[in-house]
MARLUMVO-934183 format. One record per residue (C-alpha): residue number from 1; x negated, y, z negated. Coordinates in nm, 2 decimals. Example, Ala and Ser with C-alpha at 12.3 -4.5 7.8 and 13.67 -1.06 7.14 Angstrom:
# MARLUMVO-934183
<atom n="1" x="-1.23" y="-0.45" z="-0.78"/>
<atom n="2" x="-1.37" y="-0.11" z="-0.71"/>
# end
This chain:
# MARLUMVO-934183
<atom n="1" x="0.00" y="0.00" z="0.00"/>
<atom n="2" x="-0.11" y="0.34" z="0.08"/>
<atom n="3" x="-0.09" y="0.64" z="-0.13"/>
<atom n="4" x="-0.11" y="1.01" z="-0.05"/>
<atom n="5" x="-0.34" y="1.22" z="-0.29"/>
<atom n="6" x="-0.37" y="1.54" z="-0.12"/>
<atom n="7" x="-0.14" y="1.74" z="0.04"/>
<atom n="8" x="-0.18" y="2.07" z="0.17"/>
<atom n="9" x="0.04" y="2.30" z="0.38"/>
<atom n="10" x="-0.08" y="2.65" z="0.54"/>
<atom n="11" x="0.06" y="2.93" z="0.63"/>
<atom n="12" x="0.44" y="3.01" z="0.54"/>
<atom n="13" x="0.72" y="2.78" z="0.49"/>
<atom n="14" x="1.00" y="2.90" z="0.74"/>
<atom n="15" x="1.36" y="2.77" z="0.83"/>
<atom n="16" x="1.25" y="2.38" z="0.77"/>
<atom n="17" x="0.86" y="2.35" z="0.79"/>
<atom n="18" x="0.69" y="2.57" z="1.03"/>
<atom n="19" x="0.36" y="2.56" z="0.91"/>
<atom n="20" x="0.05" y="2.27" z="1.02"/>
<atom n="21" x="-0.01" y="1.97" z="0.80"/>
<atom n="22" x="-0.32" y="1.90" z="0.65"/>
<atom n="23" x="-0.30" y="1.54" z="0.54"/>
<atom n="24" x="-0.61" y="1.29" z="0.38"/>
<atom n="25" x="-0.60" y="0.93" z="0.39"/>
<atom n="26" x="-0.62" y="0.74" z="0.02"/>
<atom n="27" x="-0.82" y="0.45" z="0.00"/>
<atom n="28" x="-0.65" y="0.11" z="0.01"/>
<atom n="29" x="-0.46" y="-0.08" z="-0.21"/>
<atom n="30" x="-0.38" y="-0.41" z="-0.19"/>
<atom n="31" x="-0.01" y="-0.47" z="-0.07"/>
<atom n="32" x="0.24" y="-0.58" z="-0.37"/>
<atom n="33" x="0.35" y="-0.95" z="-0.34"/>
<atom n="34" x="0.70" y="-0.85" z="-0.50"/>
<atom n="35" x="0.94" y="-0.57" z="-0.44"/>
<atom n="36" x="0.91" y="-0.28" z="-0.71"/>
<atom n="37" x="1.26" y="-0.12" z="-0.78"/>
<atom n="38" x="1.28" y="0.26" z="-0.86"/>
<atom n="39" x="1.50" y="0.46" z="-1.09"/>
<atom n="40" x="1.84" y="0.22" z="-1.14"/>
<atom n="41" x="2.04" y="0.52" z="-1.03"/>
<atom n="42" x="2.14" y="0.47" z="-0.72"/>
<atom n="43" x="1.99" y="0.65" z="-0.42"/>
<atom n="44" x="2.20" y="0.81" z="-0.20"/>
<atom n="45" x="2.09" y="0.80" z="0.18"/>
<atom n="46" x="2.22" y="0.99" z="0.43"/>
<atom n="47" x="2.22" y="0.89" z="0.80"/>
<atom n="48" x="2.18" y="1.16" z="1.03"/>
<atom n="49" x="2.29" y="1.13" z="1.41"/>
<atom n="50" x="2.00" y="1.07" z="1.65"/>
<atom n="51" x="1.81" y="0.91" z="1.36"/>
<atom n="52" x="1.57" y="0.57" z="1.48"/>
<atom n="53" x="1.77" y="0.26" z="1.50"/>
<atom n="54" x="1.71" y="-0.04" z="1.53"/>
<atom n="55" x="1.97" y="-0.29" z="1.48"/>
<atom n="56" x="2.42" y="-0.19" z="1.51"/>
<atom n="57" x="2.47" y="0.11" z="1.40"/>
<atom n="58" x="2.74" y="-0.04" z="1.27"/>
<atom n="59" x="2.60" y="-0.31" z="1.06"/>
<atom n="60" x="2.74" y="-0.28" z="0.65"/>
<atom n="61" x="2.39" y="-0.29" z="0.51"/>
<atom n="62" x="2.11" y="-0.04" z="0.56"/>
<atom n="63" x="1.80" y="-0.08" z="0.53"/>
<atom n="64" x="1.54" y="0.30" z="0.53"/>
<atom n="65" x="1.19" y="0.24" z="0.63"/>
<atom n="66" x="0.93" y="0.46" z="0.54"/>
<atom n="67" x="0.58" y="0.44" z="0.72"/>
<atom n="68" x="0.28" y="0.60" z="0.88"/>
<atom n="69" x="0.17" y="0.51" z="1.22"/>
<atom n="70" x="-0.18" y="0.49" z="1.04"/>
<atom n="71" x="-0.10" y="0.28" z="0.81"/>
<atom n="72" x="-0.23" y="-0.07" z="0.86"/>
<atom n="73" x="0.01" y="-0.23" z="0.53"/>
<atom n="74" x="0.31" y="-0.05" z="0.76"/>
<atom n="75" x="0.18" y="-0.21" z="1.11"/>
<atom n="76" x="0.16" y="-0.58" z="0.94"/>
<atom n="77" x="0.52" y="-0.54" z="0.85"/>
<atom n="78" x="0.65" y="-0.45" z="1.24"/>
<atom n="79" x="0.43" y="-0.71" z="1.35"/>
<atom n="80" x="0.43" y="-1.01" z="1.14"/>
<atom n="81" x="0.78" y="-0.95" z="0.95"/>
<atom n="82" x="1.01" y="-0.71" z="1.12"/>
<atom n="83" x="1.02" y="-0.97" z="1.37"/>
<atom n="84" x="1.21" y="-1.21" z="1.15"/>
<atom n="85" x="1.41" y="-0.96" z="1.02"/>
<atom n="86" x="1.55" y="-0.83" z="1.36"/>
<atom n="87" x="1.59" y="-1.21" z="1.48"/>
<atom n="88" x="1.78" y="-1.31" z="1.17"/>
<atom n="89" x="1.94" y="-1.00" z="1.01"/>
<atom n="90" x="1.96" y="-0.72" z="1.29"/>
<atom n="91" x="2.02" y="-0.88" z="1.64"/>
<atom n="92" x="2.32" y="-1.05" z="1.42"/>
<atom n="93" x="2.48" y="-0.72" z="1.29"/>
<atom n="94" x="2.43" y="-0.82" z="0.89"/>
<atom n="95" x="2.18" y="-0.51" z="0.88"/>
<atom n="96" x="2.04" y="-0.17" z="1.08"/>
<atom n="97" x="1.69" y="-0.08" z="0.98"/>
<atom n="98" x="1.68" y="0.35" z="0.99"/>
<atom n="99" x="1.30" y="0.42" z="1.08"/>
<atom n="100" x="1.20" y="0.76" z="0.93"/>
<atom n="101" x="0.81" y="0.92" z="0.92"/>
<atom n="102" x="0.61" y="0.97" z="0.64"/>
<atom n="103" x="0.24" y="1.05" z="0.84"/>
<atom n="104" x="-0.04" y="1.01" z="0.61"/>
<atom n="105" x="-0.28" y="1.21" z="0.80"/>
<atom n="106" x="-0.25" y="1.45" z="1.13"/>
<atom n="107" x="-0.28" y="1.16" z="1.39"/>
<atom n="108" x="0.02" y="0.98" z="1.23"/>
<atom n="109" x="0.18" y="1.31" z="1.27"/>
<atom n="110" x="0.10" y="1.33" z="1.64"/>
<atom n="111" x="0.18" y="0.99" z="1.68"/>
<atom n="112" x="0.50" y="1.00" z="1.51"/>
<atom n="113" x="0.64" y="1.30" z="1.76"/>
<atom n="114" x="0.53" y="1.09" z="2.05"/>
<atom n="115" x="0.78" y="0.86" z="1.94"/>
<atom n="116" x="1.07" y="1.11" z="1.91"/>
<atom n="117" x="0.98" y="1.25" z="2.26"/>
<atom n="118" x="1.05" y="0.97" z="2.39"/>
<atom n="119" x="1.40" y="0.88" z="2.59"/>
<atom n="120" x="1.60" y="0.62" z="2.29"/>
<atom n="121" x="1.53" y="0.33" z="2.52"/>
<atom n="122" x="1.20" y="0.34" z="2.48"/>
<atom n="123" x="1.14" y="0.45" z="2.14"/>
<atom n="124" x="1.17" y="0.07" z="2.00"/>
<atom n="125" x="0.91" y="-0.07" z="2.25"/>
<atom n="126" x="0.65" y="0.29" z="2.19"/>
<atom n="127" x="0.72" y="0.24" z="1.82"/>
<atom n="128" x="0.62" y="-0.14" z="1.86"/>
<atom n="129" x="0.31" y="-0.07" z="2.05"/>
<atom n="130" x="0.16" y="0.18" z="1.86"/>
<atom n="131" x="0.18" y="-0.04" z="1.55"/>
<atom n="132" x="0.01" y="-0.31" z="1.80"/>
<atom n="133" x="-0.27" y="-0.14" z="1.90"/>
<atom n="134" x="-0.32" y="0.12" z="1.61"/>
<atom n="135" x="-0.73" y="-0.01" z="1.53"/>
<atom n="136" x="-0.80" y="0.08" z="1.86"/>
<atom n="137" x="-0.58" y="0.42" z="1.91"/>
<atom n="138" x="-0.64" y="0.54" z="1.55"/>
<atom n="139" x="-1.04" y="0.49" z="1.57"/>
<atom n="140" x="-1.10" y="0.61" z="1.95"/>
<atom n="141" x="-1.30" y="0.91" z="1.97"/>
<atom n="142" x="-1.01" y="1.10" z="2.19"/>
<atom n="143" x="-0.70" y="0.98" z="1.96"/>
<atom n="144" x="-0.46" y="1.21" z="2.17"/>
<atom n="145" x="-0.62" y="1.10" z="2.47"/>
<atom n="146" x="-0.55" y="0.75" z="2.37"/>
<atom n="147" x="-0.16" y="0.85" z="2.22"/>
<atom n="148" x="-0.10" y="1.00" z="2.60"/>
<atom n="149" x="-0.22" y="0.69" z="2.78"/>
<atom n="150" x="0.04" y="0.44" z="2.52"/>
<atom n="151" x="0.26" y="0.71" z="2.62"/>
<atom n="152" x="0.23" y="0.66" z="2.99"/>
<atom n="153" x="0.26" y="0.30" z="2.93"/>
<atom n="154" x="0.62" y="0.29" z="2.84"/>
<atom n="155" x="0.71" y="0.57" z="3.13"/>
<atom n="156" x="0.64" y="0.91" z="2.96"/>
<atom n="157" x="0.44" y="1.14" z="3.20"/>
<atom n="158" x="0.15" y="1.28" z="3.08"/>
<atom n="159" x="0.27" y="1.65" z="3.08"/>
<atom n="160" x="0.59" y="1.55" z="2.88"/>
<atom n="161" x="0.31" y="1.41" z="2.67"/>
<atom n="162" x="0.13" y="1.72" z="2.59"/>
<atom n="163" x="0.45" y="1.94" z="2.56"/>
<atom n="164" x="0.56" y="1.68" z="2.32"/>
<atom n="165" x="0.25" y="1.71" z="2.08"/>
<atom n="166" x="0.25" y="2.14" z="2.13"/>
<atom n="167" x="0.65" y="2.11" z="2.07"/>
<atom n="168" x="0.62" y="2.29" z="1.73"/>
<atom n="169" x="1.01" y="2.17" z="1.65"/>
<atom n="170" x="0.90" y="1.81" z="1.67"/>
<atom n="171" x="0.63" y="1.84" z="1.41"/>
<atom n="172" x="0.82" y="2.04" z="1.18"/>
<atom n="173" x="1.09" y="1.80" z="1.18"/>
<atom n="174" x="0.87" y="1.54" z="1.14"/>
<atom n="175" x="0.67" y="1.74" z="0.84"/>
<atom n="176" x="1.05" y="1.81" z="0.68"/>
<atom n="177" x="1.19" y="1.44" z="0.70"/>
<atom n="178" x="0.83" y="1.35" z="0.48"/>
<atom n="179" x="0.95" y="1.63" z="0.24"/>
<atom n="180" x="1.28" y="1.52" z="0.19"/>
<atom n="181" x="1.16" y="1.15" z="0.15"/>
<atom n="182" x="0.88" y="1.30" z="-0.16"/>
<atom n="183" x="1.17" y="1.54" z="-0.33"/>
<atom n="184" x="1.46" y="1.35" z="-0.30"/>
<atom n="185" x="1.36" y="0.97" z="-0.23"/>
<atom n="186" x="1.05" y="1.01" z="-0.49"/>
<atom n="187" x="0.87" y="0.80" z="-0.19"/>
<atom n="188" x="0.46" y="0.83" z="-0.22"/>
<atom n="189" x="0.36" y="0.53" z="-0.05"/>
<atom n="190" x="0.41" y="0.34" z="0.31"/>
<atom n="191" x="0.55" y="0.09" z="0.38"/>
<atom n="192" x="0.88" y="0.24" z="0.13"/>
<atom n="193" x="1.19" y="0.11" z="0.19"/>
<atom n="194" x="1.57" y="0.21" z="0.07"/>
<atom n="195" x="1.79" y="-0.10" z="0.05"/>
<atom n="196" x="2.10" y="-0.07" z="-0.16"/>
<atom n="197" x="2.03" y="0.24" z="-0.33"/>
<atom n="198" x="1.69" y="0.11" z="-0.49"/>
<atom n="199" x="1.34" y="0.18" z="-0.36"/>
<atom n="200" x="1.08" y="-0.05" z="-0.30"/>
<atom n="201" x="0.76" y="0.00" z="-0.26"/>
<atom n="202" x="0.48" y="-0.23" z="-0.05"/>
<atom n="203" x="0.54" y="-0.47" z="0.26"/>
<atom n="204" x="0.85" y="-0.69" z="0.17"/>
<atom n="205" x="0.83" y="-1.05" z="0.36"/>
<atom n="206" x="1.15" y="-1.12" z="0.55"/>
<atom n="207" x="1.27" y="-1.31" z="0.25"/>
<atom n="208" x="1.31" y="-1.11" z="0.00"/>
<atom n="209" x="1.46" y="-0.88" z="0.27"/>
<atom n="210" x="1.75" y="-1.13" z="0.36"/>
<atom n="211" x="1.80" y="-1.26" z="-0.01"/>
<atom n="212" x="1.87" y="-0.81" z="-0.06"/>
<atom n="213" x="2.05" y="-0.81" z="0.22"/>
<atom n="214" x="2.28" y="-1.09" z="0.09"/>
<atom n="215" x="2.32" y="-0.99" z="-0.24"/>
<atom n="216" x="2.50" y="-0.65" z="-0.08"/>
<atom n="217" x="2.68" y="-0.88" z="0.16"/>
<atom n="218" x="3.09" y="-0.95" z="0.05"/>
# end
């Protein structure tokens, strides 16, 4: 699990966010084998409309991720869990997993408004591939070079690209759902996730997932 030590914003806070981020990787911790609940008061979540979904919209239960495109705890989960989840709990309409930001440092930033640029058809399959390939995306010596070319891969041009990572909208929005998840979610580690009004923190395996997904299940 990775933790955020520093944060520091410049210049003025305007309408949401519009100021840069200035974000420093933690060191790592090792991931937690079991789910760690928050505060038993129930949390709240709302769904706003273009939010990432993957999953029925539909679907009773919800289940709020939380993660960095950095973060390697957060890419082992879309690629050796989420998997089984989406087999077994999504493509059957028992759950919807909401995929929200929380960029530990400024190229999970970038990253993570590549992914809202995108058209919603392709969002699932960017999102997927930047967890795929993030050791060799995150450590390049041109990281926005690299971002463009993943970019390009799924059908993006290279100028909608560019205007995507200058879109000053996009990374405030970005910036402002992070926010929201510190101050009102008390999330300060990826992967987080929201399932049934309790947080947990850490990569969950698919079972524990189902066996929370059940337990909300009538």
């Amino acid at each position: 699990m990775f933790k955020l030590w520093v944060i520091a914003l410049g210049g003025v806070l305007a309408a949401v966010v519009a100021v840069a981020l200035y974000l420093n990787m933690s060191s790592e911790e090792p991931a937690l084998k079991h789910a760690m609940a928050s505060d038993p008061d129930s949390l709240q979540v709302e769904i706003a409309p273009g939010e990432h979904i993957i999953g029925d919209a539909a679907a009773p239960v919800t289940i709020v991720e939380y993660a960095s495109l950095t973060c390697p705890h957060c890419a082992n989960f879309h690629l050796n869990v989420l998997p089984t989840v989406k087999k077994e709990l999504l493509d059957t309409g028992k759950a919807k997993l909401v995929y929200r930001d929380f960029p530990l440092d400024q190229l999970a930033l970038r990253a993570a408004t590549l992914v809202r640029c995108a058209q919603p058809m392709q969002r699932d399959a960017l999102l997927s591939l930047l967890f795929q390939t993030q050791a060799t995306w995150a450590r390049s010596s041109d990281p926005v070079a690299a971002l463009d070319q993943i970019g390009r891969s799924v059908g993006m041009s290279s100028a909608a690209t560019q205007a995507c990572f200058e879109d000053q909208a996009i990374l405030d929005a970005v910036i402002a759902q992070r926010l929201e998840a510190e101050q009102r979610y008390k999330v300060n580690a990826t992967p987080s996730f929201i399932i049934g009004g309790k947080l947990y923190g850490g990569v969950l395996s698919a079972e524990q997932i189902a066996e929370l997904v059940a337990s909300l299940t009538p």
